[in-house]
N, CA, C and O atoms as CSV, one atom per row, in Angstrom:
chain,resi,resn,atom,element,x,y,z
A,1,UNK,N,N,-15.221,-0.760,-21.833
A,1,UNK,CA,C,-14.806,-0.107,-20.605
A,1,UNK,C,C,-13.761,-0.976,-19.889
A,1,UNK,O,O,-14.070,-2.146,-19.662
A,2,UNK,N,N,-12.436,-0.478,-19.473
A,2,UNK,CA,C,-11.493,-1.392,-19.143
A,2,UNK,C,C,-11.729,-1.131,-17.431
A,2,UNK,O,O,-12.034,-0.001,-17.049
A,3,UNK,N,N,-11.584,-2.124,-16.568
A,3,UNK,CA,C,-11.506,-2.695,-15.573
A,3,UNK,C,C,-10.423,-2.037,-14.932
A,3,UNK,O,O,-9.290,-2.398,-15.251
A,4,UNK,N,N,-10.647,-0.591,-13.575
A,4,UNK,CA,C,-9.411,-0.384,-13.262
A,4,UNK,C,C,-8.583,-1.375,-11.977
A,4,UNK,O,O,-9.157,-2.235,-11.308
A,5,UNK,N,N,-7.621,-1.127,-11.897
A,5,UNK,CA,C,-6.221,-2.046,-11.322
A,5,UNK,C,C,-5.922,-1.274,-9.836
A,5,UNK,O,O,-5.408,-0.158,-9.769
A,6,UNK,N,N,-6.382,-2.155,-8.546
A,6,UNK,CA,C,-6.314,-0.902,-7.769
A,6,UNK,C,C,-5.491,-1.806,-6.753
A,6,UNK,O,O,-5.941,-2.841,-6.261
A,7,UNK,N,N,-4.146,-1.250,-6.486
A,7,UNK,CA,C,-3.186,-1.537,-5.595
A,7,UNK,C,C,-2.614,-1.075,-4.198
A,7,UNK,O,O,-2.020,-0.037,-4.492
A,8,UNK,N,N,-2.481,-1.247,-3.001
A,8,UNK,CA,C,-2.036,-0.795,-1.988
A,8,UNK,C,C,-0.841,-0.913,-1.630
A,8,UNK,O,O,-0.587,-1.909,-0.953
A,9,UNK,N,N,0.191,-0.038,-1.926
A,9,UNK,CA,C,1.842,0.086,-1.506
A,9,UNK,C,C,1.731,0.537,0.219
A,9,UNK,O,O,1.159,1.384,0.905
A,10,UNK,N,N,2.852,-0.847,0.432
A,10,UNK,CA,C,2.636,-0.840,1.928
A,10,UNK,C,C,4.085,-0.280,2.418
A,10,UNK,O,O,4.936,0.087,1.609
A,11,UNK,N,N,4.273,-0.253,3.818
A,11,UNK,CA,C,5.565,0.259,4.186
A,11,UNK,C,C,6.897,-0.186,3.416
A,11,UNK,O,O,7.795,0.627,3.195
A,12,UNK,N,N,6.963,-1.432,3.048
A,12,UNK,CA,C,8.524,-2.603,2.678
A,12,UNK,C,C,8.511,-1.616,1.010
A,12,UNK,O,O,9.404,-0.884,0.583
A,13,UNK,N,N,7.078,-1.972,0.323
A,13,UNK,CA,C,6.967,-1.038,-0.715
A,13,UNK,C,C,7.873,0.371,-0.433
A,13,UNK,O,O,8.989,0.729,-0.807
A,14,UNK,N,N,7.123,0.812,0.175
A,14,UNK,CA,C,7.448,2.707,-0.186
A,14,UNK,C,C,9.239,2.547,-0.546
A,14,UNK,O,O,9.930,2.841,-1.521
A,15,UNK,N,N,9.522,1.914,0.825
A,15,UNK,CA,C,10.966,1.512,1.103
A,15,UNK,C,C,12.016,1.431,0.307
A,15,UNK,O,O,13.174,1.838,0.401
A,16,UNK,N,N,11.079,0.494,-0.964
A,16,UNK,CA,C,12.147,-0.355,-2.057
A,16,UNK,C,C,11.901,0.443,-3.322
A,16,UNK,O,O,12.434,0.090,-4.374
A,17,UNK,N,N,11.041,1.603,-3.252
A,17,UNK,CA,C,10.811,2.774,-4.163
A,17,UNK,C,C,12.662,3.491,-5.099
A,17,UNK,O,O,13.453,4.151,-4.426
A,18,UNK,N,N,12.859,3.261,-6.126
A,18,UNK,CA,C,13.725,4.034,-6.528
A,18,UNK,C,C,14.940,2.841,-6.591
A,18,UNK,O,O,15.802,3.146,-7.415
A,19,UNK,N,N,15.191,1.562,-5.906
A,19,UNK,CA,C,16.106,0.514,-6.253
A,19,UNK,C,C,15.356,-0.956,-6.805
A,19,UNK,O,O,15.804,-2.060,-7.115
A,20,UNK,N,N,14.048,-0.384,-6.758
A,20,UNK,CA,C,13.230,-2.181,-6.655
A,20,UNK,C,C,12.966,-1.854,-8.583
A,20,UNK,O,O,12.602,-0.749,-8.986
A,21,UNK,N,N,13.142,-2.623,-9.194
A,21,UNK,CA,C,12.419,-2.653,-10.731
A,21,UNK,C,C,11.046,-2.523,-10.796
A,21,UNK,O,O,10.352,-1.602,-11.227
A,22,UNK,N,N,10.754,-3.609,-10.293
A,22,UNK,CA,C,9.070,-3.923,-10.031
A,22,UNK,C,C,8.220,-2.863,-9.258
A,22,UNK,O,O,7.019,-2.597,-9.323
A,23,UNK,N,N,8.838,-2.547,-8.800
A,23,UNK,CA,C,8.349,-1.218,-7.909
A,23,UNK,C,C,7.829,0.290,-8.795
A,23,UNK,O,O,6.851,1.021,-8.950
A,24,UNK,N,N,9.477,0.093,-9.275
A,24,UNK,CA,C,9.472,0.833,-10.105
A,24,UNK,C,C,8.904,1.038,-10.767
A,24,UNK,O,O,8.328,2.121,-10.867
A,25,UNK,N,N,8.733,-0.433,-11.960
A,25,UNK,CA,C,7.734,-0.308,-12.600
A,25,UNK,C,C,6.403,-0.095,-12.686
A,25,UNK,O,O,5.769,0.542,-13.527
A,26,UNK,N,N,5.986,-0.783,-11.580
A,26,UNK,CA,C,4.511,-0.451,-11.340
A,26,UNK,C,C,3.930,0.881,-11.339
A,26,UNK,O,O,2.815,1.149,-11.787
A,27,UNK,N,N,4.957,1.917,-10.672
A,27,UNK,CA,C,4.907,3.358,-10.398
A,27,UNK,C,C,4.671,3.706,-11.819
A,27,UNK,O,O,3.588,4.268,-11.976
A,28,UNK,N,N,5.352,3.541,-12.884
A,28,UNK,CA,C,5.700,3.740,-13.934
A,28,UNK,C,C,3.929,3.297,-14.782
A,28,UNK,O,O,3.334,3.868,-15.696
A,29,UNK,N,N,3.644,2.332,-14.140
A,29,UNK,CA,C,2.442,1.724,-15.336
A,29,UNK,C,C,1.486,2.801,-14.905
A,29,UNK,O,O,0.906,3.469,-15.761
A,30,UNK,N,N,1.231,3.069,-13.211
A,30,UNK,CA,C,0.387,3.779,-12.790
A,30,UNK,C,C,0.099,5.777,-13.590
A,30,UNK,O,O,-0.857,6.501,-13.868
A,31,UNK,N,N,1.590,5.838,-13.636
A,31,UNK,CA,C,1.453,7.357,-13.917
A,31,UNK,C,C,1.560,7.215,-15.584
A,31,UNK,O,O,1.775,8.191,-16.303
A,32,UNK,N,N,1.450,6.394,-15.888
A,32,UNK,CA,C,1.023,6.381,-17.454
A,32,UNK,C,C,-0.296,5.428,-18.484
A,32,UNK,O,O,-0.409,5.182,-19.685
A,33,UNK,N,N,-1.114,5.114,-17.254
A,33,UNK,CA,C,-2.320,4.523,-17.186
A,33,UNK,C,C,-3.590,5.328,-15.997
A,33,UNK,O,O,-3.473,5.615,-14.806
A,34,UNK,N,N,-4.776,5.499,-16.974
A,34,UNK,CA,C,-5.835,6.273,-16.014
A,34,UNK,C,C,-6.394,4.505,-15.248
A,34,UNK,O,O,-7.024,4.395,-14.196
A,35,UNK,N,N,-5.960,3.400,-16.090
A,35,UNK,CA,C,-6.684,2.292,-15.281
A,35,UNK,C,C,-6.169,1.150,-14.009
A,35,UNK,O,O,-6.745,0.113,-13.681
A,36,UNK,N,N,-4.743,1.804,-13.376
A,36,UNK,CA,C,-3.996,1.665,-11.931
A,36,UNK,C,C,-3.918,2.407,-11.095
A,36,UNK,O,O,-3.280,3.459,-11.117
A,37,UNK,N,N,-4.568,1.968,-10.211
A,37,UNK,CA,C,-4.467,3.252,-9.225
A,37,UNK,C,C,-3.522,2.708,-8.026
A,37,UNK,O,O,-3.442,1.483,-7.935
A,38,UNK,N,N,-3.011,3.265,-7.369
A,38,UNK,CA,C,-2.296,2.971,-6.338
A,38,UNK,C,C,-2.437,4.142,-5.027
A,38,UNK,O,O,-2.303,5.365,-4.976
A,39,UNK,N,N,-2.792,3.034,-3.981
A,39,UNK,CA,C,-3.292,3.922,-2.638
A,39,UNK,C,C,-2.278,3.535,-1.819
A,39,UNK,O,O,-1.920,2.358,-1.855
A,40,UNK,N,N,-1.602,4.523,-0.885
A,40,UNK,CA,C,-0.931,4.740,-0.084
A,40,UNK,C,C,-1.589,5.075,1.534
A,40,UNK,O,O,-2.149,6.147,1.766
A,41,UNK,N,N,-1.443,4.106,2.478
A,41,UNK,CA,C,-1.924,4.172,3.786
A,41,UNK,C,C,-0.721,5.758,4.113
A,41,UNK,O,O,0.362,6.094,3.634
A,42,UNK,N,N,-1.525,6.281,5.014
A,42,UNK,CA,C,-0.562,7.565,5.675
A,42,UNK,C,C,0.159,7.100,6.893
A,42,UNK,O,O,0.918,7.843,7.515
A,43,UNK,N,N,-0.170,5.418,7.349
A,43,UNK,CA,C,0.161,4.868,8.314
A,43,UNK,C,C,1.333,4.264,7.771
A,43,UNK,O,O,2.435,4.562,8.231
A,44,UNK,N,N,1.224,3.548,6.953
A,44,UNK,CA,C,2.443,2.807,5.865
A,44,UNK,C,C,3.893,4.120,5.422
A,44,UNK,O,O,5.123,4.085,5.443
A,45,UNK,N,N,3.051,4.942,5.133
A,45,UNK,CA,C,3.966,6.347,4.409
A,45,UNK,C,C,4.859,6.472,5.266
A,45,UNK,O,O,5.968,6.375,4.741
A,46,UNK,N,N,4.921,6.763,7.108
A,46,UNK,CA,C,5.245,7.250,8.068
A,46,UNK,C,C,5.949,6.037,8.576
A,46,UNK,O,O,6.835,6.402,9.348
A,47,UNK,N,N,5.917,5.034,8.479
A,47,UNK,CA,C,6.291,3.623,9.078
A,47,UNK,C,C,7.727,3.853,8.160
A,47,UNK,O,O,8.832,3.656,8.666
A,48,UNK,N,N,7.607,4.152,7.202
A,48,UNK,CA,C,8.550,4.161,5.929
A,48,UNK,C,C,9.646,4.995,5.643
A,48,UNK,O,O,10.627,4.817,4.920
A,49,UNK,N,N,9.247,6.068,6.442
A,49,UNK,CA,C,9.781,7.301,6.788
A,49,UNK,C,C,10.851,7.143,8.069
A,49,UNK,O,O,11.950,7.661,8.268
A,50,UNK,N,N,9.872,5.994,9.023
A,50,UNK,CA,C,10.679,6.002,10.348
A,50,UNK,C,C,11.869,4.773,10.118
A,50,UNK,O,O,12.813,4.452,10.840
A,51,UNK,N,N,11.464,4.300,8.963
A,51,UNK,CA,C,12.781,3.102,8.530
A,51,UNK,C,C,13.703,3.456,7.830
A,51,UNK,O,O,14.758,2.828,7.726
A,52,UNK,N,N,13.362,4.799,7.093
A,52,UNK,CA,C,14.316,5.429,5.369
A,52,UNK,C,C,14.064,7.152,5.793
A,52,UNK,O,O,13.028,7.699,5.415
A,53,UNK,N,N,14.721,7.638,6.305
A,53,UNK,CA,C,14.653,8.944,6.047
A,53,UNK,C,C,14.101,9.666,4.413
A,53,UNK,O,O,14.642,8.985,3.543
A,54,UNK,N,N,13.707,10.172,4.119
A,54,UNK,CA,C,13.521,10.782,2.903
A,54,UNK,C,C,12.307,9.977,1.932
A,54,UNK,O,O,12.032,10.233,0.760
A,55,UNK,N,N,11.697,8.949,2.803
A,55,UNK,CA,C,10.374,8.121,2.076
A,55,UNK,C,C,9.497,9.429,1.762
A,55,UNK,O,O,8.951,9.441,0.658
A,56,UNK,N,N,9.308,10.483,2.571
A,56,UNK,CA,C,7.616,11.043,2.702
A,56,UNK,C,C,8.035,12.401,1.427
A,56,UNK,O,O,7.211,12.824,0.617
A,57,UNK,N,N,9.400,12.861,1.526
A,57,UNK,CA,C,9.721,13.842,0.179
A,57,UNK,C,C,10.008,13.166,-0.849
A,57,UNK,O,O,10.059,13.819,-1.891
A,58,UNK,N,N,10.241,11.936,-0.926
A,58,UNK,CA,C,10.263,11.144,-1.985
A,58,UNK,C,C,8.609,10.399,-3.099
A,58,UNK,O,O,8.469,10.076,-4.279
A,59,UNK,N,N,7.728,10.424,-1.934
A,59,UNK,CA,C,6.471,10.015,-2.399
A,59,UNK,C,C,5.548,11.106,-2.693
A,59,UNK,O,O,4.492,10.997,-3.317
A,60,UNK,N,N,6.228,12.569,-1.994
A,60,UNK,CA,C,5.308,13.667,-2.293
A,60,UNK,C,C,5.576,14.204,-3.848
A,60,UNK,O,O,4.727,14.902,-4.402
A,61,UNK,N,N,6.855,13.818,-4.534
A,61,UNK,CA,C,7.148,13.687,-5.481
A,61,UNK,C,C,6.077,13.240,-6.462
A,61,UNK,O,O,5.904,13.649,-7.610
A,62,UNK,N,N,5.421,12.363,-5.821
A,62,UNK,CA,C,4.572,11.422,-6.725
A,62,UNK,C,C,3.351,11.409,-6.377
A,62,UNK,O,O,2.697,10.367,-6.347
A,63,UNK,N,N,2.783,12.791,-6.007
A,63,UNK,CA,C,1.395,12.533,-5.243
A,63,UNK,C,C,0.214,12.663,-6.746
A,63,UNK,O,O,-1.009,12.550,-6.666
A,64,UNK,N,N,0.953,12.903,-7.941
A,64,UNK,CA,C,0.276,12.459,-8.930
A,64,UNK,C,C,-0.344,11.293,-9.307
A,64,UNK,O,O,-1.322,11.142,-10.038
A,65,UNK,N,N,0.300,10.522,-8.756
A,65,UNK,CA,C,0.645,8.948,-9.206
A,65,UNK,C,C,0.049,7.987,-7.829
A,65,UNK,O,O,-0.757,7.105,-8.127
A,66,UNK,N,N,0.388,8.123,-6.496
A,66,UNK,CA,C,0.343,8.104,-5.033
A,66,UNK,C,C,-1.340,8.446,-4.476
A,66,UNK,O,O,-1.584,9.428,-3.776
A,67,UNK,N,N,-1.945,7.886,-4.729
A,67,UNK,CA,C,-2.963,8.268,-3.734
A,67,UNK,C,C,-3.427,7.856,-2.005
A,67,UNK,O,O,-3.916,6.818,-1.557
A,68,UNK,N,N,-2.941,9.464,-1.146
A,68,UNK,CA,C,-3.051,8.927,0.049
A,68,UNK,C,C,-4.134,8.809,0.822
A,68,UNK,O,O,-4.981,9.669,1.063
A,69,UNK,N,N,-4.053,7.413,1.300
A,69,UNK,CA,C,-5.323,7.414,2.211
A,69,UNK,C,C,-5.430,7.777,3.443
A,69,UNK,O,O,-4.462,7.249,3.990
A,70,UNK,N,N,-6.124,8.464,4.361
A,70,UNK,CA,C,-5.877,9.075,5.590
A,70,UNK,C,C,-6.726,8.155,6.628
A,70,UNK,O,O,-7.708,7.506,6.266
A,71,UNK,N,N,-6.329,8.171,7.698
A,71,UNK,CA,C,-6.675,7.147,8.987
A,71,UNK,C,C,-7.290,7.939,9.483
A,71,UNK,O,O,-7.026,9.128,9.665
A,72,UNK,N,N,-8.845,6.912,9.957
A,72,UNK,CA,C,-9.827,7.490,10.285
A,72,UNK,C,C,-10.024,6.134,11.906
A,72,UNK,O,O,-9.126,5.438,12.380
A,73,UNK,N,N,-10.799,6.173,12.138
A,73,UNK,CA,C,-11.036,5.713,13.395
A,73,UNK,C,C,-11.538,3.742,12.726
A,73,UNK,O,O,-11.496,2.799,13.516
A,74,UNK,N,N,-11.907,3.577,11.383
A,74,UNK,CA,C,-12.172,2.572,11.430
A,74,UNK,C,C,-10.391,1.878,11.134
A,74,UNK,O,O,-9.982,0.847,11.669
A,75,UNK,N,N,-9.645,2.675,10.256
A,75,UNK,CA,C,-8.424,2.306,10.177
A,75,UNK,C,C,-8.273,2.218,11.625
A,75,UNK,O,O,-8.314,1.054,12.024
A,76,UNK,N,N,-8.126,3.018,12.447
A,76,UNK,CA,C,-7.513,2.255,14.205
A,76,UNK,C,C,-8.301,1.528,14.383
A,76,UNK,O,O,-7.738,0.847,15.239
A,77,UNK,N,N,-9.483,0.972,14.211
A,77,UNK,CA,C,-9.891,-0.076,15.171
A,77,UNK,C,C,-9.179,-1.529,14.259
A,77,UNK,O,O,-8.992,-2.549,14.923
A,78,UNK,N,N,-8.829,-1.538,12.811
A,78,UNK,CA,C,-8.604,-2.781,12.478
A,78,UNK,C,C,-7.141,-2.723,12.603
A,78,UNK,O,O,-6.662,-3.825,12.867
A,79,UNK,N,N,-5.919,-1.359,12.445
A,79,UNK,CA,C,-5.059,-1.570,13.163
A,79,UNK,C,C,-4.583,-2.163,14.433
A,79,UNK,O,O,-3.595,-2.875,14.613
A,80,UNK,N,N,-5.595,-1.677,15.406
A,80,UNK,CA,C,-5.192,-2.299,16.662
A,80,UNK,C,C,-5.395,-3.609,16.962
A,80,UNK,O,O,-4.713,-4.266,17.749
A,81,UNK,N,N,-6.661,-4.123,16.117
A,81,UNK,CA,C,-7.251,-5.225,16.309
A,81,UNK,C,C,-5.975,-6.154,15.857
A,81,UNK,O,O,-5.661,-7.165,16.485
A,82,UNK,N,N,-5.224,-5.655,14.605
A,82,UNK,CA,C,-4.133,-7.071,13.927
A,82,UNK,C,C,-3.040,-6.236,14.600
A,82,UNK,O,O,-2.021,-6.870,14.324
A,83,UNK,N,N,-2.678,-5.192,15.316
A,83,UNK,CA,C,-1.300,-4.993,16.249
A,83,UNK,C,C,-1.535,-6.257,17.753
A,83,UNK,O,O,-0.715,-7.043,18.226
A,84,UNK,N,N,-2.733,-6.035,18.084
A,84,UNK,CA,C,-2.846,-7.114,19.279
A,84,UNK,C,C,-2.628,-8.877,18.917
A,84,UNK,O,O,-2.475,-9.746,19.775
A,85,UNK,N,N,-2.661,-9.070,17.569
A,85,UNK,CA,C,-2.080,-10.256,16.750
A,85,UNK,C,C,-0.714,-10.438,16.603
A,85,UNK,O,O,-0.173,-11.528,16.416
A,86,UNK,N,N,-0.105,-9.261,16.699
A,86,UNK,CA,C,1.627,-9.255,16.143
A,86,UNK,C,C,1.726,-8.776,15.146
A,86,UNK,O,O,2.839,-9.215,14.857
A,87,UNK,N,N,1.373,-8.040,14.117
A,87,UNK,CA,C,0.900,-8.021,12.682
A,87,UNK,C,C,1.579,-6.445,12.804
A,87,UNK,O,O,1.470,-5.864,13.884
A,88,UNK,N,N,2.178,-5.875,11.829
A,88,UNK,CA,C,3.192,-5.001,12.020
A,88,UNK,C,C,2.073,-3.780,11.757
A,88,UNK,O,O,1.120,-4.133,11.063
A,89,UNK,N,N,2.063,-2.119,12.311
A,89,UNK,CA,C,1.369,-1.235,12.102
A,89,UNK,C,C,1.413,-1.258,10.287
A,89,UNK,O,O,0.715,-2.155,9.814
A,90,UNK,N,N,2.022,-0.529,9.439
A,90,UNK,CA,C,1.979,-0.993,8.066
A,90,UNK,C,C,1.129,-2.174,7.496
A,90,UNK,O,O,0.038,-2.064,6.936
A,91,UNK,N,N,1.822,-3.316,7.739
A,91,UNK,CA,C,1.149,-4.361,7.024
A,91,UNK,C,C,-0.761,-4.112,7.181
A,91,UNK,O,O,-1.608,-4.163,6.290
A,92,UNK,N,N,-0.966,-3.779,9.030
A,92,UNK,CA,C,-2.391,-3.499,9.369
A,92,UNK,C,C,-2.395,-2.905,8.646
A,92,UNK,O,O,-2.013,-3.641,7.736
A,93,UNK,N,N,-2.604,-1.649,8.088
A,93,UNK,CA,C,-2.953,-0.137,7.593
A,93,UNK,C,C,-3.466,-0.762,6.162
A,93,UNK,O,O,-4.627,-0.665,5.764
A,94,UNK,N,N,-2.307,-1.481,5.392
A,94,UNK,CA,C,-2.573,-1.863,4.039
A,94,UNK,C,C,-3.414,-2.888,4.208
A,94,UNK,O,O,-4.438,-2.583,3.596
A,95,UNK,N,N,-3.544,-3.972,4.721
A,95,UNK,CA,C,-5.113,-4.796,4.882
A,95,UNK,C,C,-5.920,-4.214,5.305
A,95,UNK,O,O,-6.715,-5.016,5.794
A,96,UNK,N,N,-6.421,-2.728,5.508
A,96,UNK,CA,C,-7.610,-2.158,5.846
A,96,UNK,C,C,-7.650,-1.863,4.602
A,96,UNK,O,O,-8.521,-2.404,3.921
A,97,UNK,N,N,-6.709,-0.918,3.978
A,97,UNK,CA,C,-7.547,-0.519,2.919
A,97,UNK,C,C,-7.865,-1.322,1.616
A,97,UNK,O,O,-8.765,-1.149,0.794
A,98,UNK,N,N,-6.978,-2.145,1.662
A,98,UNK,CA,C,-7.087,-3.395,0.806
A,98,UNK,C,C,-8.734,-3.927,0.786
A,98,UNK,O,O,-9.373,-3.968,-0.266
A,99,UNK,N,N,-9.154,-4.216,1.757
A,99,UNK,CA,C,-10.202,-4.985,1.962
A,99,UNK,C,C,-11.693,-4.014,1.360
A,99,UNK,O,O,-12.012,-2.839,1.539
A,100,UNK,N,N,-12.248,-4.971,0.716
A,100,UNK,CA,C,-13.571,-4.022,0.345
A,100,UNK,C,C,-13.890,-2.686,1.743
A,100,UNK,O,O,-13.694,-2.465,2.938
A,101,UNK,N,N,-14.450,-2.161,0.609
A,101,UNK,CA,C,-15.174,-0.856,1.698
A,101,UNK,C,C,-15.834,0.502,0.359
A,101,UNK,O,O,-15.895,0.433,-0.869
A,102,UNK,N,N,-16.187,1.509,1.240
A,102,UNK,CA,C,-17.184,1.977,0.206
A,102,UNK,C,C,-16.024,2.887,-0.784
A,102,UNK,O,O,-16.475,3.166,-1.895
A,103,UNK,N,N,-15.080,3.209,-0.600
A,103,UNK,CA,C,-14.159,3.905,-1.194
A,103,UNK,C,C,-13.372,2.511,-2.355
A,103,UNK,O,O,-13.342,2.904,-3.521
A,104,UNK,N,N,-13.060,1.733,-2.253
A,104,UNK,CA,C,-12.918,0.033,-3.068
A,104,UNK,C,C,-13.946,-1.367,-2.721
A,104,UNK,O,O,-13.599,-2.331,-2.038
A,105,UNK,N,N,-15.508,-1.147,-3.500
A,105,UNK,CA,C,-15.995,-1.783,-3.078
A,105,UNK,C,C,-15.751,-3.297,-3.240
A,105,UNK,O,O,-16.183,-4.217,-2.546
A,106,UNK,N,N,-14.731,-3.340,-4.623
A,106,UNK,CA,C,-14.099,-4.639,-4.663
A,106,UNK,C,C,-12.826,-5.005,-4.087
A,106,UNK,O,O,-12.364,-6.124,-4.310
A,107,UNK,N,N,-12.179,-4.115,-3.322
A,107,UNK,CA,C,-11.152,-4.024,-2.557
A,107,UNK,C,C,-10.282,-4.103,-3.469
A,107,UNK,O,O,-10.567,-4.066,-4.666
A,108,UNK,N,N,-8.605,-4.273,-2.807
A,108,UNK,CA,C,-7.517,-4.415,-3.661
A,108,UNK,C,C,-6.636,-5.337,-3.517
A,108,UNK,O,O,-6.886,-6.299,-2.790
A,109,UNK,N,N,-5.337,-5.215,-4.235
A,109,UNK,CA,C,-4.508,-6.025,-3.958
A,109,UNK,C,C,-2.931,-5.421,-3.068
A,109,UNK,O,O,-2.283,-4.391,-3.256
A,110,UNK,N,N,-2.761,-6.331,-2.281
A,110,UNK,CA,C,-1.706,-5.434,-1.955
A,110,UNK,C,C,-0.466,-5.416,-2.633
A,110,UNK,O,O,0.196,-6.407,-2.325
A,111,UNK,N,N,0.101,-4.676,-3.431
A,111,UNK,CA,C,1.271,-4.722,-3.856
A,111,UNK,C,C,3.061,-4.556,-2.894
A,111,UNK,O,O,3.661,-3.545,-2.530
A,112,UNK,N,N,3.334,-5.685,-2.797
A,112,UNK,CA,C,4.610,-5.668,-1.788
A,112,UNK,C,C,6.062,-7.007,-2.328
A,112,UNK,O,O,6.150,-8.084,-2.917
A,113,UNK,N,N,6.948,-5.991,-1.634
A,113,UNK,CA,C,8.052,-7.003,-1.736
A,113,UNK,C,C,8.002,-7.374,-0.592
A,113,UNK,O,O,9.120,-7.163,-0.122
A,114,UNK,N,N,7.060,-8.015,0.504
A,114,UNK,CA,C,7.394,-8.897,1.867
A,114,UNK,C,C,6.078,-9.874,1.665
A,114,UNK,O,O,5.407,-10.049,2.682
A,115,UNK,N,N,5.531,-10.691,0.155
A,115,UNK,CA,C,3.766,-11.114,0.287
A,115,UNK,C,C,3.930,-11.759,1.888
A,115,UNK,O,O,3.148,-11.262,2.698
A,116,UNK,N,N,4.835,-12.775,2.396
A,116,UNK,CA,C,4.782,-13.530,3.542
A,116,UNK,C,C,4.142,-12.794,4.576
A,116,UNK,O,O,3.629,-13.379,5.530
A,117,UNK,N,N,4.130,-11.545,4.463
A,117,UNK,CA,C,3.695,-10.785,5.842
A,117,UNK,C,C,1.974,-10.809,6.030
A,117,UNK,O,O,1.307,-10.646,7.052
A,118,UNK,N,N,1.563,-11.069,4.671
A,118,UNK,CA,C,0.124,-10.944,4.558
A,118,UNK,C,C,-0.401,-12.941,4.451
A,118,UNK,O,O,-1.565,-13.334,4.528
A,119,UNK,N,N,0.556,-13.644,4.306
A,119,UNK,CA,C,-0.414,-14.901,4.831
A,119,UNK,C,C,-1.155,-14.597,5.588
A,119,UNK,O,O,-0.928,-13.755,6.457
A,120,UNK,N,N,-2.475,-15.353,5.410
A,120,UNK,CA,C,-3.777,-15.458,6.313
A,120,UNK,C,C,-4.823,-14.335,6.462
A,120,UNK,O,O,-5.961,-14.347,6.933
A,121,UNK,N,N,-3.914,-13.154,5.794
A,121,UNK,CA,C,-4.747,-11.693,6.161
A,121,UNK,C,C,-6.435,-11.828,5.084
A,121,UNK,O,O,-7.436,-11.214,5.452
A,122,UNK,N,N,-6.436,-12.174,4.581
A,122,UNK,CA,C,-7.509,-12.539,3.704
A,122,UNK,C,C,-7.567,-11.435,2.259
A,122,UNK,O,O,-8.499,-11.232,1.482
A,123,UNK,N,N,-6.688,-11.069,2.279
A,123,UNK,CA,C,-6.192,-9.468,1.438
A,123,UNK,C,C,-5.238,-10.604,0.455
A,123,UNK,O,O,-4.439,-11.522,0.637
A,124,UNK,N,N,-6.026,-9.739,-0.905
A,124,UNK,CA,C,-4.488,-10.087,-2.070
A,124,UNK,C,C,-3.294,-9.640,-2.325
A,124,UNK,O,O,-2.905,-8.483,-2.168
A,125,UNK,N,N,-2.571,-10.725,-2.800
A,125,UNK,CA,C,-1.390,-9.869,-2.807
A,125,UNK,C,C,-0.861,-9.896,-4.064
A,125,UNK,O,O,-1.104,-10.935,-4.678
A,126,UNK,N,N,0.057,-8.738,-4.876
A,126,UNK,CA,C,0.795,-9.014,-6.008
A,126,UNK,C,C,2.337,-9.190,-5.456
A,126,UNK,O,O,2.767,-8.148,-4.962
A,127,UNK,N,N,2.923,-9.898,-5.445
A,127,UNK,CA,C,4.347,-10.212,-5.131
A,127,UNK,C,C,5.213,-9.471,-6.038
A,127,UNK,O,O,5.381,-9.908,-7.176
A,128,UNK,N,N,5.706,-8.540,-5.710
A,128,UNK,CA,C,7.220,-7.635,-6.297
A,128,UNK,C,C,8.295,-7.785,-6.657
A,128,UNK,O,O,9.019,-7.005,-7.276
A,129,UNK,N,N,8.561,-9.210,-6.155
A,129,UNK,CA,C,9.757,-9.656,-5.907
A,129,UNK,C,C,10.037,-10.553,-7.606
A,129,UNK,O,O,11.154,-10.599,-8.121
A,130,UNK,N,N,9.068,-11.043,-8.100
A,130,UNK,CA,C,8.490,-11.691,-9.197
A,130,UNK,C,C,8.952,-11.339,-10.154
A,130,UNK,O,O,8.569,-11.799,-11.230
């Protein structure tokens, strides 16, 4: 039984969708592997949208591949909790879902081209840039 691969594309992600390789690729391993999954905050999606016009018809493209996660009240309380830190809405969104919980009880990693943004967050990261 292989071990699935479960990743969180954060706002800088969605962003670098379609020019990044690594990005790319990853998209690429996901929709041709049942054992990567990749979750998309709806907070991150929209952050992404308000930086790149055309992020949210670009990822609906891929809602095969894209799994979105929807914000519920525990997502705002740990959003607000790391917005009152300085910690950008996005980056929050993807260390919630990153972090164990009953939907990833081993939590994930975050997959991004900005890892610096997540020092200290206690969340993994796969670096993109790599």
């Amino acid at each position: 039984m292989n071990q699935i691969e479960h990743y969180v594309l954060d706002s800088a992600t969605l962003r670098a969708m379609g020019g990044n390789k690594q990005v790319s690729g990853l998209i690429h391993a996901a929709a041709s592997s049942d054992d990567v999954r990749l979750w998309v905050p709806v907070l991150c999606l929209v952050e992404a949208e308000r930086e790149r016009a055309g992020i949210v018809v670009q990822a609906g493209v891929l809602l095969d591949v894209l799994r979105l996660v929807d914000d519920d009240f525990a997502t705002a309380m740990t959003v607000a909790e790391l917005l009152s830190d300085g910690v950008a809405p996005g980056v929050a969104a993807a260390v919630h879902v990153a972090r164990p919980s009953l939907m990833l009880p081993d939590g994930a990693l975050v997959a991004t081209v900005t890892p610096d943004a997540y020092d200290g967050m206690g969340v993994g990261v796969m670096d993109l840039n790599r």
